[in-house]
C-alpha positions in Angstrom: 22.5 -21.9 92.0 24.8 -20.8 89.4 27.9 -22.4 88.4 31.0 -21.2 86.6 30.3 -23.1 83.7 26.4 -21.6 83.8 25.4 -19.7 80.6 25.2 -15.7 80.8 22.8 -14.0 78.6 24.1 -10.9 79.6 26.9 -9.5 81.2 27.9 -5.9 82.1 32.0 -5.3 82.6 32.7 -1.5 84.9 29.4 -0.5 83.0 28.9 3.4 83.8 25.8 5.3 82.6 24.8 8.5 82.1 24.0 11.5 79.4 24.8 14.9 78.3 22.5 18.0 79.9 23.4 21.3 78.3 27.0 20.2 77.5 27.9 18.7 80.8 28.5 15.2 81.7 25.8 13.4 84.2 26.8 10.2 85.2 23.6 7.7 86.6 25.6 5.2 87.8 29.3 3.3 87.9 31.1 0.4 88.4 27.4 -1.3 87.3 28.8 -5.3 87.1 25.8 -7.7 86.5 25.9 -11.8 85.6 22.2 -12.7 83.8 21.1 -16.0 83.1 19.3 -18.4 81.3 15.4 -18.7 83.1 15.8 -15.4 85.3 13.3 -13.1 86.0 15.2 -10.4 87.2 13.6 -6.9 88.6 14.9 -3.0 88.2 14.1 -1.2 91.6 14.6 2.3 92.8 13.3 6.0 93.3 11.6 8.4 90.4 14.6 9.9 88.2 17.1 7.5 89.3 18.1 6.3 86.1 16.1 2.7 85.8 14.7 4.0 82.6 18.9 5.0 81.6 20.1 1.7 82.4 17.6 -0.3 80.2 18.5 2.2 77.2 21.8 1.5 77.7 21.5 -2.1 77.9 19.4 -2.2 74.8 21.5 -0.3 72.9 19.6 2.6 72.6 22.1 4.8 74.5 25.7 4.9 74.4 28.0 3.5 77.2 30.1 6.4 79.2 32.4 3.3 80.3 32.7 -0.3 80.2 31.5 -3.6 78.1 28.1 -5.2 77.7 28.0 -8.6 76.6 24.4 -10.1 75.1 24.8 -13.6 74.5 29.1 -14.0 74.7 29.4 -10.6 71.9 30.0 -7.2 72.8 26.3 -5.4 72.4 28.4 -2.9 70.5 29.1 -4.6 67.6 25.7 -6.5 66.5 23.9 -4.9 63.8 20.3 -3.8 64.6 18.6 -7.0 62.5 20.8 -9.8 64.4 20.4 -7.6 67.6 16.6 -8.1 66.5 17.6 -11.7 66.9 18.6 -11.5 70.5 16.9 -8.8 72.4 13.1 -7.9 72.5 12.2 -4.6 74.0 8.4 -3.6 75.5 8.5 0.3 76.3 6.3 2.4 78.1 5.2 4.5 75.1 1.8 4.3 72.9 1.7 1.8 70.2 2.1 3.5 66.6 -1.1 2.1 65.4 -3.8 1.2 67.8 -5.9 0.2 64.7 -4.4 -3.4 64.3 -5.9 -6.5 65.1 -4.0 -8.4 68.3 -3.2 -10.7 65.8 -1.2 -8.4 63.5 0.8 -6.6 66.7 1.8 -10.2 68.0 3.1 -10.7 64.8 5.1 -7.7 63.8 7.6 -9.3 66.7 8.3 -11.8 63.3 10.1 -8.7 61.6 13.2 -9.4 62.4 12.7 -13.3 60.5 10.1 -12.3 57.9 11.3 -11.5 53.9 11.3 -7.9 52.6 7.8 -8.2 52.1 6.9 -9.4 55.2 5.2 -12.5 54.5 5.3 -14.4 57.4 6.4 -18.1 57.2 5.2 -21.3 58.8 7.6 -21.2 61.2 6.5 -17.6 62.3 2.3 -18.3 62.3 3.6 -21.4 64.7 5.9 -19.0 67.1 2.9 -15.7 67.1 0.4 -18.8 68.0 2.9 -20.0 70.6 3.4 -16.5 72.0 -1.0 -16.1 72.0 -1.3 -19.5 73.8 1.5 -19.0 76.4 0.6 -15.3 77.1 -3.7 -16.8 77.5 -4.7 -13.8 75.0 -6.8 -16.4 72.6 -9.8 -14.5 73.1 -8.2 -11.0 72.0 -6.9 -12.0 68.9 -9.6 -10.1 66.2 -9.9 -6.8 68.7 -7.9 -4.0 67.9 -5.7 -2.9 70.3 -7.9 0.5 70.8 -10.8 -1.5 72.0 -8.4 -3.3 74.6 -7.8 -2.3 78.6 -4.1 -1.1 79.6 -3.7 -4.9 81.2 -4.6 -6.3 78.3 -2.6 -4.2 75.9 0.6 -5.2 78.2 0.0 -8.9 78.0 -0.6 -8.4 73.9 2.7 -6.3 74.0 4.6 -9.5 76.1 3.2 -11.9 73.6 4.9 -9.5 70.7 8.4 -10.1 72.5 7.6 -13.7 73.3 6.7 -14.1 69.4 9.9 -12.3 68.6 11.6 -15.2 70.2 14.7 -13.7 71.7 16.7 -15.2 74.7 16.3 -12.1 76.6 13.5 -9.8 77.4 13.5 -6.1 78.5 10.3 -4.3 79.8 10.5 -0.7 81.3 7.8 -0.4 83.9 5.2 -3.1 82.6 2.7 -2.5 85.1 2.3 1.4 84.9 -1.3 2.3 84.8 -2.8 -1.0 86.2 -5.1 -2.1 89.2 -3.1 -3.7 92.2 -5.1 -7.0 90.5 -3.3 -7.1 87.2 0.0 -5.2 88.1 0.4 -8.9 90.2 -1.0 -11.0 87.0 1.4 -9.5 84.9 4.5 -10.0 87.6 2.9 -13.6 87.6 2.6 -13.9 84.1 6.6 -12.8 83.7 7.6 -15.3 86.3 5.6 -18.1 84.0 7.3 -16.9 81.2 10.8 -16.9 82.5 9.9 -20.3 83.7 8.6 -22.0 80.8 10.4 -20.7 78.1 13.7 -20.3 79.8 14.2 -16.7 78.7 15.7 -13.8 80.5 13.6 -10.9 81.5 15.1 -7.8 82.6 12.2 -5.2 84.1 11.9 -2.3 86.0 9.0 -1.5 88.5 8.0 0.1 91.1 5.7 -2.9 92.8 9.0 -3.6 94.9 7.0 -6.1 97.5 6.0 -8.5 94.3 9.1 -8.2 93.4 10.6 -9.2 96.1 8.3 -12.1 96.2 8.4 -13.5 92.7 11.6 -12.2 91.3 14.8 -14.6 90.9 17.3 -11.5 91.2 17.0 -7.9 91.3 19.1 -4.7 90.9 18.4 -2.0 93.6 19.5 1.9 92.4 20.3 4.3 95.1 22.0 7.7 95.0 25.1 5.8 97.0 24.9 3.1 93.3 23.0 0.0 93.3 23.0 -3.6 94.7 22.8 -6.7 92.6 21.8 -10.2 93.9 18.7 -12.8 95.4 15.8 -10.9 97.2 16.7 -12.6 100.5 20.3 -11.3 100.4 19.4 -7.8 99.3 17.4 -7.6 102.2 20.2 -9.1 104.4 22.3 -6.4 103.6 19.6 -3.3 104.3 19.2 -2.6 100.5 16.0 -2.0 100.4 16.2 0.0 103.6 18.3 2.4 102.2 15.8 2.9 99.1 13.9 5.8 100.5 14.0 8.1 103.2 13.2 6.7 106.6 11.2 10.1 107.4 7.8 8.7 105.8 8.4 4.8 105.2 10.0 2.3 106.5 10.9 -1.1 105.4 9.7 -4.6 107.2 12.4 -7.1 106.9 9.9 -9.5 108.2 7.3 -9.2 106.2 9.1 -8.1 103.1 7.2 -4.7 102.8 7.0 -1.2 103.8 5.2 0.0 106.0 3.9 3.9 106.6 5.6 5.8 109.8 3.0 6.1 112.2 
């Protein structure tokens, strides 16, 4: 249970989102107010074109505010320059690696950048934190493949070990389970649970396995046309959040059992 005097990683202040199309102004979402802390594996939920993908720009400073503060680690996300902001925040995308020819070894360790000299050379320190982030993430046996030769659920777990080597208190993934079996979409949701556990970071990460998250997740942030709903599984499904994802015509949540169900 949180306390007032409980640590936020991050917090968002009458956040609003949104982008230019063709000169006019589309807002995503408004009036977006979110506490994150310390050890939370918090979960991104909601329908195709929504604006998950938006929102974890934003918060990553990728993409510019329309309104309102962010706050990573007590300082306005604004104002860090990108190598301290390298520092804080790790980011794991959806899109192809830039070189599939490197060794697992070398991709865990480019998440050292941000600490390494101009040359790159990587320090004590940083061969102990990539071989911390190999053990933790159980990818020992993947270290001298190259990341062509591996399977999509392996690639994600090397691409978690990159952040987890990178060694930042918080943690965003966009959809980390895309393209994976029902089998390792629910070891990687494990594995992200671990992690939160275990090293006490924050992970922010948007899916669309919505019954795992339900069951493993800490907190989660549900996005609906009407906004979006912030808080613990069991109160989000309290208060019909989940209910109101999609339309009733075709599915239907199970408050019971946590999951939806077809319409028969």
């Amino acid at each position: 249970m949180e306390t007032d005097n409980q640590h936020s990683v991050l917090t968002t202040e009458d956040l609003s989102i949104g982008y230019y199309q063709r000169k006019s102004l589309n807002v995503v979402a408004a009036n977006i107010n979110l506490k994150l802390f310390k050890g939370e594996l918090v979960g991104l939920v909601g329908a195709n074109g929504i604006g998950k993908s938006t929102l974890l720009r934003t918060l990553s400073k990728v993409q510019t505010p329309l309104h309102g503060r962010i706050y990573l680690d007590d300082q306005e996300l604004k104002s860090y320059k990108n190598l301290d902001l390298a520092s804080k925040l790790s980011v794991v995308l959806t899109e192809a690696i830039a070189s599939k020819n490197l060794t697992v070894q070398e991709l865990v360790a480019l998440g050292r950048q941000p600490y390494t000299n101009w040359v790159g050379k990587l320090s004590d320190e940083d061969v102990i934190k990539v071989q911390q982030a190999i053990e933790v993430t159980q990818i020992k046996e993947l270290v001298h493949k190259r990341c062509y030769e591996l399977s999509d659920g392996q690639l994600q777990k090397v691409l978690i070990a990159r952040a987890i080597a990178q060694d930042t208190p918080f943690i965003i993934l966009d959809e980390p389970t895309t393209h994976l079996d029902v089998y390792h979409k629910a070891y990687i949701m494990k594995l992200l649970k671990r992690l939160a556990f275990e090293t006490q970071k924050t992970i922010l990460f948007s899916t669309h396995e919505i019954d795992f998250a339900i069951q493993l997740c800490d907190k989660m942030i549900v996005m609906n046309r009407e906004g979006f709903e912030f808080g613990r599984p069991k109160e989000l499904i309290q208060c019909r959040a989940f209910s109101s994802l999609f339309p009733e015509d075709l599915i239907l949540f199970d408050a019971k059992t946590r999951t939806y169900r077809i319409r028969h």
